[in-house]
Each structure stands twice: as structure tokens, then as C-alpha cells.
C-alpha positions as CSV (number, residue, x, y, z in Angstrom):
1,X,-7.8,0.9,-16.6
2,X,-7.5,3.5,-19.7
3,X,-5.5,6.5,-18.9
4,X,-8.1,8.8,-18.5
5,X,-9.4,6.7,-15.7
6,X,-6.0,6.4,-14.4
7,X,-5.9,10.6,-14.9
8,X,-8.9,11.3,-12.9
9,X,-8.5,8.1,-10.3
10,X,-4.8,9.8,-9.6
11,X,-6.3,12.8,-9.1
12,X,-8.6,11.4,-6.8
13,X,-6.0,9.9,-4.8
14,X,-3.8,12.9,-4.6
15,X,-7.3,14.7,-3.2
16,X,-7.5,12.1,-0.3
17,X,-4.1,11.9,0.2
18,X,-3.3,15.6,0.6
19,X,-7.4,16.9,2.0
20,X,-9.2,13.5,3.3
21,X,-11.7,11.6,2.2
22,X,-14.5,14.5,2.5
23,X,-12.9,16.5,-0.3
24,X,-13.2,13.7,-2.6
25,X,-16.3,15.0,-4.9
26,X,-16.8,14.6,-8.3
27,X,-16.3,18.6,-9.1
28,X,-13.4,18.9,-6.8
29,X,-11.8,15.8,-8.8
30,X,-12.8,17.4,-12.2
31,X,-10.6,20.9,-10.8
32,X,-7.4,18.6,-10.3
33,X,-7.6,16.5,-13.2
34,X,-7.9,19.6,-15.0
35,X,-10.6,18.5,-17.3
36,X,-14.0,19.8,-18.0
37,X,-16.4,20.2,-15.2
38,X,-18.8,16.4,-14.9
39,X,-16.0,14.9,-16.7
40,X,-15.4,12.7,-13.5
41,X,-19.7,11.7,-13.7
42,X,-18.7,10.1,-16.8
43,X,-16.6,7.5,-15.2
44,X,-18.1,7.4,-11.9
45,X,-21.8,8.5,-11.5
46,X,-21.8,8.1,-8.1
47,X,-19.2,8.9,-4.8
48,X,-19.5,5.1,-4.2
49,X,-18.2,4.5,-7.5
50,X,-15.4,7.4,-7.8
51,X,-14.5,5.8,-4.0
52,X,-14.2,2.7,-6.1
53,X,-11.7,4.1,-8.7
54,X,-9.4,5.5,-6.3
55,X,-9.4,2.3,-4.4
56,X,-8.6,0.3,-7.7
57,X,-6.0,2.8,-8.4
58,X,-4.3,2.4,-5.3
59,X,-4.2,-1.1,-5.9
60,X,-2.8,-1.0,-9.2
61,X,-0.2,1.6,-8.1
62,X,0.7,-0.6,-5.1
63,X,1.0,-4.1,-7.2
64,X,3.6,-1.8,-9.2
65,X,5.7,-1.7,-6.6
66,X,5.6,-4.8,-5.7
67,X,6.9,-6.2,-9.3
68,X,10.7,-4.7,-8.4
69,X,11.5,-7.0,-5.4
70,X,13.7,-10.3,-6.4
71,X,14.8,-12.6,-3.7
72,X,17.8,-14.5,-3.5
73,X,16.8,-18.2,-3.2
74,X,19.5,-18.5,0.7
75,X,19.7,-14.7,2.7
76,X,21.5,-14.4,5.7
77,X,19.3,-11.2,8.4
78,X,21.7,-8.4,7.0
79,X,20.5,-9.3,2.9
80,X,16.7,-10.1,4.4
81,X,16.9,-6.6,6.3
82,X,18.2,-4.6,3.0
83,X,15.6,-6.2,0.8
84,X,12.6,-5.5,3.5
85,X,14.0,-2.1,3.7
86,X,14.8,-1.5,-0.1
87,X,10.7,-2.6,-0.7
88,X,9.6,-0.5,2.7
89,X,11.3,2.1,0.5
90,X,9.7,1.8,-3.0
91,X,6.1,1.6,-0.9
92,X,6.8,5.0,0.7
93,X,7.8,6.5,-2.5
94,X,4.1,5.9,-3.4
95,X,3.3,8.7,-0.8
96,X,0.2,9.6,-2.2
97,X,-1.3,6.5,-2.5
98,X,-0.6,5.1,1.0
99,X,-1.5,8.2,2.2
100,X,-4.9,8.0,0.6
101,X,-5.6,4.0,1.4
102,X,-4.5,4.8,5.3
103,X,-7.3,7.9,4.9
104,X,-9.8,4.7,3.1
105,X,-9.3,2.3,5.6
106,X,-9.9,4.5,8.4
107,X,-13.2,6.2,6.4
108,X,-14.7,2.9,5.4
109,X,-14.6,1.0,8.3
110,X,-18.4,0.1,7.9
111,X,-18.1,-0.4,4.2
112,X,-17.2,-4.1,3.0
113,X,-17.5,-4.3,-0.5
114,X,-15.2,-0.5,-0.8
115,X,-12.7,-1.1,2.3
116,X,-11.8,-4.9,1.1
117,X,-9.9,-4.4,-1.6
118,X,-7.3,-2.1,0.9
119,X,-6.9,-5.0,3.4
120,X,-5.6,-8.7,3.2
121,X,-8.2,-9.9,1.0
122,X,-6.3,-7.8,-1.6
123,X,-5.0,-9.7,-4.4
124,X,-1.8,-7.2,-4.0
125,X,-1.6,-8.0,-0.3
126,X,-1.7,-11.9,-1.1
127,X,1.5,-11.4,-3.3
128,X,3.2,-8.7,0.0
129,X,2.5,-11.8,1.8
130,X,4.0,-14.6,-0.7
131,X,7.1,-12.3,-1.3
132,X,7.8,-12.0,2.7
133,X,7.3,-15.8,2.7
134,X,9.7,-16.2,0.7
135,X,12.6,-13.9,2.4
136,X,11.3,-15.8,5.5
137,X,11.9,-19.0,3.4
138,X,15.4,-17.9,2.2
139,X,16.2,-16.7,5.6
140,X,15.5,-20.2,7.1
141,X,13.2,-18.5,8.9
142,X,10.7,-21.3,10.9
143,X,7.2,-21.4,10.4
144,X,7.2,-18.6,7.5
145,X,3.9,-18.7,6.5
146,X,2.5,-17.4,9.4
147,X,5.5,-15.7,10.4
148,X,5.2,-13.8,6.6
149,X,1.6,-12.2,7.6
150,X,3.0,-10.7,10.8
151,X,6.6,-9.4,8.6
152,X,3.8,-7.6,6.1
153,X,2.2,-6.2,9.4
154,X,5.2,-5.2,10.9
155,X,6.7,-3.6,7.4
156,X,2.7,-1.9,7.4
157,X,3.3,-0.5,10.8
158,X,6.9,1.0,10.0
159,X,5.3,2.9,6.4
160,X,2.1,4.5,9.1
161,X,4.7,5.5,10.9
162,X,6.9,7.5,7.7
163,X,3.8,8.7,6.0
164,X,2.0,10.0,8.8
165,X,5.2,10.8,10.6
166,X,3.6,9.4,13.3
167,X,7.2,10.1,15.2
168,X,11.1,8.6,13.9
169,X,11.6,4.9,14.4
170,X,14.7,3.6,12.5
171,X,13.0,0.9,10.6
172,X,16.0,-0.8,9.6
173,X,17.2,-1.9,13.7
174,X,13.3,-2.8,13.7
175,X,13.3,-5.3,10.7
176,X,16.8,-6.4,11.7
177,X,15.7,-7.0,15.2
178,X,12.5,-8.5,13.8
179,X,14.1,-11.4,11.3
180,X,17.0,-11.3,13.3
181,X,14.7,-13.0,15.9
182,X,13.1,-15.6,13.6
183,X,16.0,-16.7,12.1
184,X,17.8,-17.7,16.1
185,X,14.6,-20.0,16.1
């Protein structure tokens, strides 16, 4: 993506993220980018496809994050639960963009082609699943594969919960509770 369509897709993002999915409009775009009025048009002619950029961009920012977590090839639940917490972490910094693909998926419910890209058929969310696979893996965990999709679900629940602030749940007795119980399999 060049960096003007990064510019004006982050923009985008903050938009949803801080006003909803409604205020995302070309103009309104073009006012935080700070650029030229129908600069946005340019790159996007239509709200489908400046939906579409910021729905890229949140993919790109989120595969990002992603590239910081190492795992240790044997982990004992204490090591599994600071490494799920430590990546819980680096996800929540990206407030904007979770904030904005929570506003997406809710808003494009009846929209395949948009609303796929922000659910498991995400090539980001294959590589969320293969990375808790393999702390599930290291943890000796039984069953991981299948385990691994519900560890992303669960570690998808606790970020709602700290970017909507949805309420205060102490996501480390959660995820330490959670492996804890795979790994006494």
C-alpha cells in the first residue's frame, strides 16, 4: 500500500474508530487526512471501496503486530500466559484499529466480500491461529489445533472487552485459568 493510501486509509480508521462507521465519507476522510478536498475520490471512488481501504489497513496494521511474538519451542501455563498476555497487549495498543474492525464487523454483517477480510478467513487470523497452535503445542497442550481457534476467540473476547471497556476482567487469571485447563488434560 503507498503511503498516501496508508495516510488516508489511517485516517479512515481513526474516523470509524472514534465516530462509527456512518462518518466514514469521502469528504470527512479528506478533513482528517488533511489533504485537499476529493483527494480521498482519487483512491477510492466509491464508499464501497474507501470501506475496502480501511479494511485492508486494518489488516496490514494487525499482521504488524502479529510479527513481534516468538515462542519458546517447551512453555510451562505461567510463560504461555505472559506470552498470550504480552500479544493481548501489542493488539490493544492498535486501539484504533480494533476499534474500527469491531465497528466493521458489526456494520457489515450483510456484506461478504467487505466483512471477510475481518473474520477467520483473514490471512492475518490464519497466522493468530498458527501462533496460538503453537503455544498450545509448546504447552503440551492436547488437541491444539482446535484448541488454538478457541485460545484466538478467547484472547478476541478479552481485547472487546478492553477496547470497548465493556466492564474489568483481569485477562491474565482468564488466560491462566484457560491454558491452565488444557495443559491438566
Amino acid at each position: 500500500m503507498s503511503e498516501r493510501r496508508k495516510s488516508l486509509a489511517d485516517a479512515g480508521l481513526r474516523l470509524v474508530a472514534r465516530e462509527g462507521v456512518r462518518a466514514l465519507t469521502h469528504r470527512a476522510v479528506d478533513a482528517e487526512a488533511g489533504v485537499p478536498a476529493g483527494s480521498t475520490s482519487y483512491y477510492a471512488r466509491s464508499r464501497n471501496e474507501l470501506t475496502a481501504l480501511v479494511v485492508a489497513r486494518i489488516s496490514e496494521r494487525l499482521a504488524s503486530a502479529l510479527e513481534a511474538v516468538a515462542v519458546p519451542p517447551v512453555l510451562d501455563v505461567d510463560a504461555a500466559t505472559g506470552i498470550a498476555e504480552a500479544f493481548l497487549e501489542t493488539l490493544a495498543r492498535e486501539h484504533d484499529a480494533q476499534a474500527a474492525r469491531l465497528a466493521l464487523l458489526a456494520e457489515l454483517r450483510a456484506d461478504d466480500a467487505l466483512r471477510t477480510p475481518l473474520t477467520a478467513a483473514d490471512p492475518v487470523r490464519a497466522a493468530l491461529i498458527a501462533t496460538a497452535e503453537q503455544i498450545l503445542r509448546a504447552l503440551s497442550a492436547p488437541d491444539a489445533p482446535a484448541a488454538a481457534v478457541d485460545f484466538v476467540g478467547l484472547v478476541d473476547a478479552l481485547l472487546l472487552y478492553r477496547i470497548a471497556h465493556v466492564g474489568p476482567v483481569d485477562s491474565r487469571r482468564v488466560l491462566t485459568a484457560y491454558l491452565g485447563g488444557l495443559a491438566s488434560r
